[in-house]
C-alpha positions in Angstrom: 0.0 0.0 0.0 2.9 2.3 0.6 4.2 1.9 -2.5 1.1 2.6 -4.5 0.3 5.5 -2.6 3.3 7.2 -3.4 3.1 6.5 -6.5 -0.2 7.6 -6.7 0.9 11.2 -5.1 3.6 11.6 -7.8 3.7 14.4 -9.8 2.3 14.2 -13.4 4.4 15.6 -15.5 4.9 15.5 -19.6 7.7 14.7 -21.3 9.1 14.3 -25.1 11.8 12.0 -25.7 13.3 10.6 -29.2 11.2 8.1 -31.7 12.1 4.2 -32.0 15.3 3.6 -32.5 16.6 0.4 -31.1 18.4 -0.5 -28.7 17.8 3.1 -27.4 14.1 3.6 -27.5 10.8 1.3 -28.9 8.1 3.7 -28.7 5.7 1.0 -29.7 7.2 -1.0 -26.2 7.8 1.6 -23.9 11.4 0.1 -23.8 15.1 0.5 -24.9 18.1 1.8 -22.9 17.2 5.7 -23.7 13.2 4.9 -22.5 14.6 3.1 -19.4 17.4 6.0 -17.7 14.9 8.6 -18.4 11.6 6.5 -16.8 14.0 5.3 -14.1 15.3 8.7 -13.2 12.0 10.5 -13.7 10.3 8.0 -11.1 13.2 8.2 -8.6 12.8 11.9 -8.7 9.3 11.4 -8.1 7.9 12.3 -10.9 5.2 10.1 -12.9 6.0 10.8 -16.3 3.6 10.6 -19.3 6.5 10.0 -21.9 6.1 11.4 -25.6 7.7 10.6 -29.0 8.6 12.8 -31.4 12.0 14.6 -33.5 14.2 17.1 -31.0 13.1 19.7 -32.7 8.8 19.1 -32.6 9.6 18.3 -28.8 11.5 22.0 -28.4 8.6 23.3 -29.8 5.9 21.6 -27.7 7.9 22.5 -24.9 8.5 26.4 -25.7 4.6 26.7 -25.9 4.0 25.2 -22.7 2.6 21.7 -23.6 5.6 19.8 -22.1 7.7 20.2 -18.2 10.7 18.9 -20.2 11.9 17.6 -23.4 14.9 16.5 -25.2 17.9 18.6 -25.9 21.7 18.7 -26.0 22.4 21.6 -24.7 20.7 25.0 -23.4 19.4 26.9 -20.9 17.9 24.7 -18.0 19.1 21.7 -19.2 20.1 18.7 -16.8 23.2 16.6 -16.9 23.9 14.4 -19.9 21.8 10.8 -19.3 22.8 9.2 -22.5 25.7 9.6 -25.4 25.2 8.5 -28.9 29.1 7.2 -30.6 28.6 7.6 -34.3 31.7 5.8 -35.6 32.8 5.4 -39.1 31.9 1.7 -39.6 33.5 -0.5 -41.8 34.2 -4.1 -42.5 37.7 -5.4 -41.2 38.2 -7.7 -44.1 38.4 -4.6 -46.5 41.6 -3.4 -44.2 41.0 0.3 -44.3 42.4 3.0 -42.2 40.6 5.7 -40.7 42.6 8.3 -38.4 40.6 11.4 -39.8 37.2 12.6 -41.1 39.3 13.9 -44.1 40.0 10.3 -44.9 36.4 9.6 -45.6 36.8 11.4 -48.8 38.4 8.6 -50.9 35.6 6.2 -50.3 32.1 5.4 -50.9 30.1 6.4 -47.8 26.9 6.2 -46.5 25.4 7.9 -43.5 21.9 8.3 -41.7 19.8 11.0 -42.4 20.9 14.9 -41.8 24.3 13.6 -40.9 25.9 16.4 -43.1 24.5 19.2 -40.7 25.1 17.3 -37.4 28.5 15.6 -37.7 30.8 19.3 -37.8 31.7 21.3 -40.9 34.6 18.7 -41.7 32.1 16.0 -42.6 29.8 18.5 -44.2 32.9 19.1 -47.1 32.9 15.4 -47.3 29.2 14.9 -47.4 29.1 17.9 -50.3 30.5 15.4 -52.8 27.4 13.7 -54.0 29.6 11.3 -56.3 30.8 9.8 -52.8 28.3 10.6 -49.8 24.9 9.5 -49.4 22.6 9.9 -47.1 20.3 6.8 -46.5 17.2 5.7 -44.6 15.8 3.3 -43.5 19.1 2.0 -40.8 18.6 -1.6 -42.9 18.8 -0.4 -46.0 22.3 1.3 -45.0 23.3 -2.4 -43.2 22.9 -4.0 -46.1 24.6 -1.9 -48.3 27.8 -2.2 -45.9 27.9 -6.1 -46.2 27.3 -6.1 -49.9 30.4 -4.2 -50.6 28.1 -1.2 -52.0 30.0 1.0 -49.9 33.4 1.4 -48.1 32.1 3.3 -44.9 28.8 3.9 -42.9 28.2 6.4 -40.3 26.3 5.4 -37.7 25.7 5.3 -33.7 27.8 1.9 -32.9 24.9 0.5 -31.3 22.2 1.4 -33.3 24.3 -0.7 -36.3 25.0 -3.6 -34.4 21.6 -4.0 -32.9 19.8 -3.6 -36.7 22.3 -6.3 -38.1 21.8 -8.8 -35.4 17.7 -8.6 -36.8 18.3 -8.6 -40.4 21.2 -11.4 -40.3 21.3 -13.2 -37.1 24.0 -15.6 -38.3 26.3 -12.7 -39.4 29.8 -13.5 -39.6 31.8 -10.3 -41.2 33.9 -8.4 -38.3 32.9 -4.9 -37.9 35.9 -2.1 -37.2 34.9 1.0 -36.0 36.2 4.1 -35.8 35.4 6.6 -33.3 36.3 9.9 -35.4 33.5 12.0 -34.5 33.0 13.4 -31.1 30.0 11.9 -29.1 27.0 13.5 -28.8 25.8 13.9 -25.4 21.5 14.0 -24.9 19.7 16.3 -21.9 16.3 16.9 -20.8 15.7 20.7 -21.1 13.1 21.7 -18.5 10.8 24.2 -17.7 11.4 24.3 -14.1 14.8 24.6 -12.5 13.9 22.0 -9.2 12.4 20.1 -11.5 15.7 19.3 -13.4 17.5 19.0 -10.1 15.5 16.3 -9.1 16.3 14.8 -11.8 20.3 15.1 -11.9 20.3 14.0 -8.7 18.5 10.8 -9.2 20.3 10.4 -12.4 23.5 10.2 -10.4 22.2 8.0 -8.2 21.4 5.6 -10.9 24.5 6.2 -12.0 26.3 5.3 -9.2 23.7 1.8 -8.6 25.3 0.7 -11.9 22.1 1.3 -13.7 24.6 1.7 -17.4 26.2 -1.4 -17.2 23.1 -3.5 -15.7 21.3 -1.7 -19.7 24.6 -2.6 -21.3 24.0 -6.3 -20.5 20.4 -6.5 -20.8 20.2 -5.1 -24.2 23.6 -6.8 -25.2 25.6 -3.1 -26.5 29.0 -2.7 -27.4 32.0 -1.8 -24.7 34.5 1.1 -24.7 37.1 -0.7 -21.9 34.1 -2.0 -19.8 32.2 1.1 -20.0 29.1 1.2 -21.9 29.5 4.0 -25.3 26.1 5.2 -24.6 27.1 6.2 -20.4 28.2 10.2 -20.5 31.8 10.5 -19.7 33.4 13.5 -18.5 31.6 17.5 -17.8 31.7 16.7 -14.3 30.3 12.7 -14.4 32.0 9.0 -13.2 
């Protein structure tokens, strides 16, 4: 009874977070890595969060005109700590021996990316990415997978885990080595909120989780790639362990 009673006085709030994409969010689930740090932290700040799909920028919109306490950002006024970090690597496969130091040494090769890539990744990638005879932007994720394993192109850009977790549904029995290479900085996800104790709250339960070893416990369960034992999508640095 005492649980349900304080769950019952939690505060409602509403909240926008990013559309499916595995292993970070299934909005048709309510599940994914992304889904479960933000529920987590939400409900350990006592919040009881009505949680919201849609693109970062719909969601900064809702939120400006008051329809949401807090929404999905990387950076900003009234932001909270970073709870997740997507590693977009240049991916390629390891039997094709290819070196990549640099995002300059994208440009002798056939690459793919996801979509609006060329105005996220930094102004480096978007001179690559201006060559339409080598650059392509491509959606759907499986579509991009495929074209990787077929030899159809050299490099993809991708999160790391967002590639590995599409191949392992399209071809189960894959047996091509991946090598990655982590040439673009990470980029490190928020909730922007409308109310300053609000966010704290949150940050506070964040770390918390943190600290419980809520990462590596998703890590495991959703079966991600390692960066020296540390899960790529756990925030390093700006202050966190």
């Amino acid at each position: 009874m005492t649980a349900v009673s304080g769950y019952a006085s939690a505060q409602v709030i509403q909240v926008a977070i990013g559309v499916t994409k595995m292993p970070y969010i299934s909005a048709e689930n309510r599940t994914g890595i992304e889904y479960e740090i933000i529920d987590l932290a939400l409900k350990k700040a006592g919040f009881s969060a009505q949680i919201q799909h849609m693109p970062i920028k719909r969601a900064q919109n809702e939120l400006a005109q008051g329809r949401l306490d807090a929404a999905i950002h990387t950076e900003g006024a009234n932001t909270s700590d970073a709870y997740i970090t997507y590693q977009n690597m240049a991916i390629t496969l390891c039997e094709r021996r290819l070196q990549i130091e640099k995002i300059a040494d994208l440009s002798r090769y056939q690459v793919g990316s996801f979509h609006n890539a060329s105005h996220v990744l930094g102004t480096d990638f978007a001179r690559i990415a201006s060559d339409k005879r080598r650059f392509r932007e491509i959606s759907p994720q499986q579509l991009m997978n495929r074209m990787l394993m077929a030899n159809h192109l050299d490099v993809v850009i991708s999160d790391i885990n967002i590639f590995k977790h599409t191949q392992a549904e399209i071809d189960p029995q894959a047996t091509k080595s991946l090598c990655p290479f982590a040439i673009f900085a990470p980029t490190l996800y928020r909730l922007q909120f409308r109310d300053t104790t609000m966010r704290d709250k949150f940050n506070i339960a964040l770390k918390q989780l943190r600290e419980q070893g809520l990462y590596e416990a998703l890590a495991k369960k959703y079966n991600t790639a390692l960066d020296q034992k540390t899960p790529y999508f756990k925030p390093k640095g700006h202050g966190l362990n």
